[in-house]
N, C-alpha and C positions, 0 to 999 in steps of 0.2 A: 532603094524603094522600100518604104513599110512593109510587113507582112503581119503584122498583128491584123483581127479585125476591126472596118471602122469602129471608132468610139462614135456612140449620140449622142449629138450636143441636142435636147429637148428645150426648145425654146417654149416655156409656158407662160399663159399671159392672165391677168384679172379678167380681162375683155378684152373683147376688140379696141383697136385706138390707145392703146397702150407703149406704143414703140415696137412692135415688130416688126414691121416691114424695116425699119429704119436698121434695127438690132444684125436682121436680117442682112441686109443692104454691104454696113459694116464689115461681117462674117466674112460676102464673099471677098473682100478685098486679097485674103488670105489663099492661095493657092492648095494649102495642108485642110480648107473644110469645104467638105464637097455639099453640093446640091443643087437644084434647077437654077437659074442666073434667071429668071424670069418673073418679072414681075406680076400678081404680089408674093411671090415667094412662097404658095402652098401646094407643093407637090410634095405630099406626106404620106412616101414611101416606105418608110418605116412602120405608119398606121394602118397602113393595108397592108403590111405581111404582117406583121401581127394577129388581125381582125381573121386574114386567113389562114392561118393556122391554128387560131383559136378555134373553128371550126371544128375542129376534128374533137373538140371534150365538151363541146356543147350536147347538152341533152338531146337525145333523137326524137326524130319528129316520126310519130308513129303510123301518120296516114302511109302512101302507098311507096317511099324513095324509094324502097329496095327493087320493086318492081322498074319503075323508071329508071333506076341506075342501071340496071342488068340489062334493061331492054332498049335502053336509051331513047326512052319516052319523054327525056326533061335535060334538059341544059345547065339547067341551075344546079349549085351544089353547094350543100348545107354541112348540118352534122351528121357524120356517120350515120348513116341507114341499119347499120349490124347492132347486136349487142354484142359487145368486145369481152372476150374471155381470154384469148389468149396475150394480151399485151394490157399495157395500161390507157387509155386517150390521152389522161392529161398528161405522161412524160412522152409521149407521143408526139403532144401538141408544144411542150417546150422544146425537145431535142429538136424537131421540126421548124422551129424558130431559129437557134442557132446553125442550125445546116443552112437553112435560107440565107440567113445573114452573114456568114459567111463565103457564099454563094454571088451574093447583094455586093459584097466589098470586092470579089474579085471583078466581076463585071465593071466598078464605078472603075475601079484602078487601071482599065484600060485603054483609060479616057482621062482620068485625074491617077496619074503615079503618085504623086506628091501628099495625096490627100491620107491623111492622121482622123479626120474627124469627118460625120454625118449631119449634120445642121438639119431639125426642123420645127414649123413650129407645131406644138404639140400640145392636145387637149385632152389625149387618152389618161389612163390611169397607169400608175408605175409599173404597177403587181406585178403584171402579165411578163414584164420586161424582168423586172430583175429574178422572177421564181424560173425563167428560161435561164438565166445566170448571164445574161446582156450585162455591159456595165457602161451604166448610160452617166452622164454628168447632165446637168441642169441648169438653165438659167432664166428666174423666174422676173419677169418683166408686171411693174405696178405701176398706177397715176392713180390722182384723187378721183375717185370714184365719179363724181360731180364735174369734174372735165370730161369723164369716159361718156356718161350720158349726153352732155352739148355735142361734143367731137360725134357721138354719134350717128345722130338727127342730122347734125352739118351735113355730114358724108353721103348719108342715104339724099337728103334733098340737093345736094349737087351733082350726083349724078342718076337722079329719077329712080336710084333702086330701093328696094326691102330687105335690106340685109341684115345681121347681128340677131336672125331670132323673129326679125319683124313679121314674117308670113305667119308665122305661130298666134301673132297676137290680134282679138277682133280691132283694135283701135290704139289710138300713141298710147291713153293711158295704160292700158293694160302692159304695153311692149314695154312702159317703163318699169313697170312694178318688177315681169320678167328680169329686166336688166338688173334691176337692184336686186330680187332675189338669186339670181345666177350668180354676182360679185361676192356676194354673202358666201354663199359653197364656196366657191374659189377661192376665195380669203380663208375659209378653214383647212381646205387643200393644202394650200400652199404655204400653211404655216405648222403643218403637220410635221413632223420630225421624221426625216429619210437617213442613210446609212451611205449615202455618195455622195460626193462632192458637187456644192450649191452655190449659186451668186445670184444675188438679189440686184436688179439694177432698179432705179427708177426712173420713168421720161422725161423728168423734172430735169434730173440730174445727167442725161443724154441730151437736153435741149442746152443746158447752161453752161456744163464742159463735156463736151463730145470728146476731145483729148485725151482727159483723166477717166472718164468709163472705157473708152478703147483701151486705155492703160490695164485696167482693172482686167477685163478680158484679155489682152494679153497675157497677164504672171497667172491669171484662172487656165488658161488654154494651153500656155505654151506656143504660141502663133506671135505673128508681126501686122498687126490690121492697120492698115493705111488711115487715119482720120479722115486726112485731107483728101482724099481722095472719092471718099463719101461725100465731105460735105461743099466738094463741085458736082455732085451732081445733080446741077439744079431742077434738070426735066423731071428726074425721079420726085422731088420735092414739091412742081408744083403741080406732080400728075397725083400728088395723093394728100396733099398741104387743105385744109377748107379753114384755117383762120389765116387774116389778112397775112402775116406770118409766122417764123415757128416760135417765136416769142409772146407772142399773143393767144398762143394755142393752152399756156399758162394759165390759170384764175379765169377762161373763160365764164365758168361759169356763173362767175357776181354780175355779168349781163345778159347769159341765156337763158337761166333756170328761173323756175317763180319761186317765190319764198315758201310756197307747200311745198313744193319739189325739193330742196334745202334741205327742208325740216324731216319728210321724211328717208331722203339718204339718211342724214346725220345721228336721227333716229335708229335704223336700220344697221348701218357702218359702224358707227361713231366710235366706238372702244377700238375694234380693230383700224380704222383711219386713222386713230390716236397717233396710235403702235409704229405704222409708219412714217408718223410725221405729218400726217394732213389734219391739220385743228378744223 
């Protein structure tokens, strides 16, 4: 049985509608990468222990916590209520991160022995992870920006919801600009130069050979992921599919989008879409 702690596999994406759940899906074939088996695959327990232990070097809030903490007048619990002299917060709040996580891997292990890795998908920032001295691997997930927007319209109008940001926005146009401005950060993000081990997939290239990107993940992970074994599982496919198929989920956008819309993605993207390949 492993005894190292889990490795994160950070699955990071452009947007939604990018191939994660799919990426996802793939991962768990593999018995060595643990995470919730549940569909759509966001129980991102790694983001909340993080978030939580960051707590402890966040600036204190000067109204009344100390009192409520002492007196237990409040439930809630933020940043440190003291001003800390004797220690430091913020190796406080990394070392506090590695005990957790550590803590985190023995618990998964007594449910997954076999499991080498943490799978999830992830929208936080590095920093917090690797200044605790985490050492997370990455694998960052992209489609043409212009599919992300169709696929994502689809999605929310088939199943009546607001999702990707939508509650934020008084109206579509506005949720689109969001989207296009959100892509934009994230494309700088993610092309930002890290010091740990990266794989870029693309969905393009997940929809055309699913084979050869399992491959790639594979000799990246050190794991044996089932292809085929993903791609029977049709229920999973047509519980989350909104173009007629996955084939057509390609280039939708030369029939969803208007030619303003085009114009200003392309506008917007255009040098960085280059870069990856999307003219």
């Amino acid at each position: 049985m492993p005894t190292a702690p889990l490795t994160p596999v950070l699955v990071r994406m452009l947007q939604g509608r990018v191939g994660s759940t799919a990426t996802m899906r793939l991962l768990a074939t593999s018995p060595e990468v643990a995470f919730e088996r549940t569909y759509p695959f966001e129980h991102s327990y790694l983001s909340y222990l993080t978030l939580l232990t960051r707590q402890i070097a966040l600036p204190r809030d000067e109204a009344d916590a100390t009192v409520n903490l002492v007196y237990h007048e409040s439930t809630q619990v933020g940043p440190l209520p003291f001003e800390a002299s004797i220690f430091d917060p913020q190796e406080l709040a990394h070392r506090s991160l590695v005990a957790i996580w550590a803590e985190f891997t023995h618990c998964v292990r007594r449910n997954a022995p076999e499991a080498r890795y943490y799978a999830e998908k992830y929208w936080g920032r590095l920093s917090p992870l690797l200044d605790a001295g985490l050492k997370p691997v990455v694998i960052d997930l992209v489609r043409d920006p212009r599919d992300v927007v169709a696929s994502i319209r689809a999605f929310n109008a088939r199943h009546s919801q607001r999702l990707f940001g939508r509650p934020r926005a008084r109206d579509e146009p506005e949720h689109f600009r969001q989207l296009v401005a959100g892509m934009a950060l994230r494309l700088a993000e993610l092309n930002e130069v890290i010091a740990i081990p990266r794989l870029q997939l693309r969905y393009e290239d997940l929809i055309e050979d699913l084979p050869g990107q399992a491959a790639k993940l594979n000799e990246f992970l050190g794991v044996e992921l089932d292809a085929g074994a993903f791609a029977s599982d049709q229920a999973l496919q047509e519980r989350h599919r909104t173009a007629p198929s996955v084939e057509a989920s390609v280039g939708r956008w030369q029939d969803e989008l208007s030619a303003e819309e085009i114009a200003y993605i392309e506008r917007r993207l255009g040098r960085r879409m280059r870069a990856l390949g999307y003219d």
